[in-house]
C-alpha positions as CSV (number, residue, x, y, z in Angstrom):
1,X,-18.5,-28.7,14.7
2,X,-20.9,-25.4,14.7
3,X,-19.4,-22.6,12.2
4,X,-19.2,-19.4,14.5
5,X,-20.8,-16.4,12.8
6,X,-18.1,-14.5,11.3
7,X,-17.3,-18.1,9.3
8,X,-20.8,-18.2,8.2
9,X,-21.0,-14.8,7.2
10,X,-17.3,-15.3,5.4
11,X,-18.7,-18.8,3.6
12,X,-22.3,-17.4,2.4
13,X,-21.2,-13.5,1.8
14,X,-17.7,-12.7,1.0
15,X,-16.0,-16.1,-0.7
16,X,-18.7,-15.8,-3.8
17,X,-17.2,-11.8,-4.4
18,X,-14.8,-11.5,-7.1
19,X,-11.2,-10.8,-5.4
20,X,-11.2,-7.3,-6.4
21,X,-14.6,-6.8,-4.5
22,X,-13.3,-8.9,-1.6
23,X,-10.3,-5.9,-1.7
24,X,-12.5,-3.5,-1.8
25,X,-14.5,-4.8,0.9
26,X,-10.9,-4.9,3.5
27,X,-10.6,-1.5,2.2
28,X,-13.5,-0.3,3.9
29,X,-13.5,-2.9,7.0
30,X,-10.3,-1.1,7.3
31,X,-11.1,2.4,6.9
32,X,-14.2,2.1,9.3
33,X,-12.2,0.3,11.9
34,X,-9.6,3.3,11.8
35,X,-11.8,6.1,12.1
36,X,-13.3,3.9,14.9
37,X,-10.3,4.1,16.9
38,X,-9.2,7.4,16.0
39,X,-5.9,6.5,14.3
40,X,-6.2,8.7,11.7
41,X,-6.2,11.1,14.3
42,X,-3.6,10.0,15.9
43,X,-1.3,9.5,13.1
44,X,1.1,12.4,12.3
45,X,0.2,14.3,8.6
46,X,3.7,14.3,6.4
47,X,3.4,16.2,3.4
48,X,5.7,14.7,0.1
49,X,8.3,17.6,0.3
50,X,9.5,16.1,3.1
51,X,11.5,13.8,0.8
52,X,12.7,16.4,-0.8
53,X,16.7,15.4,-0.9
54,X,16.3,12.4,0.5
55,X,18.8,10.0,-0.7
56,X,21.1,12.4,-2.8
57,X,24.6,11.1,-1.7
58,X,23.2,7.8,-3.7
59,X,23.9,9.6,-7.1
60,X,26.6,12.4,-5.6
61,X,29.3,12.3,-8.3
62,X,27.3,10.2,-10.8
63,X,26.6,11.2,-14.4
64,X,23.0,10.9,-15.4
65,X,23.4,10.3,-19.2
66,X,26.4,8.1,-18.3
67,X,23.9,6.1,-15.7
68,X,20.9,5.7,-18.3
69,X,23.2,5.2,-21.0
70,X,24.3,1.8,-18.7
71,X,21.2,0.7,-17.8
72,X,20.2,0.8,-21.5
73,X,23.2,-1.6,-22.4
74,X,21.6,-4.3,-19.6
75,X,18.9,-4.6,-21.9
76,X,20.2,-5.9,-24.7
């Protein structure tokens, strides 16, 4: 059976590199593909203050030092 292109390139180039190099390598296969297709574009911008509050009736009525003070006594 012949070994299509992309297999040969895989075999010869990219299975010696270390796996963080082989990461690295998705990393930019991936960025170049997205700016390819615009999807950065395309993709709404959220800034990290959006979270702000997020999640707050988790710990409504709940004492920090109290919680931490618990989570310390699962250690031992």
């Amino acid at each position: 059976m012949a070994i299509n292109k992309t297999e040969q390139i895989y075999q010869q180039h990219i299975k010696p590199l270390t796996p963080s190099e082989r990461l690295a390598l998705i990393e930019l296969i991936a960025r170049d593909l997205a700016i390819q297709n615009d999807y950065i574009e395309k993709t709404p911008k959220h800034n990290i203050t959006e979270l702000h509050g997020l999640g707050k009736e988790i710990w409504e009525g709940l004492d920090a030092q109290e919680y931490v003070n618990g989570l310390r006594k699962e250690w031992n």
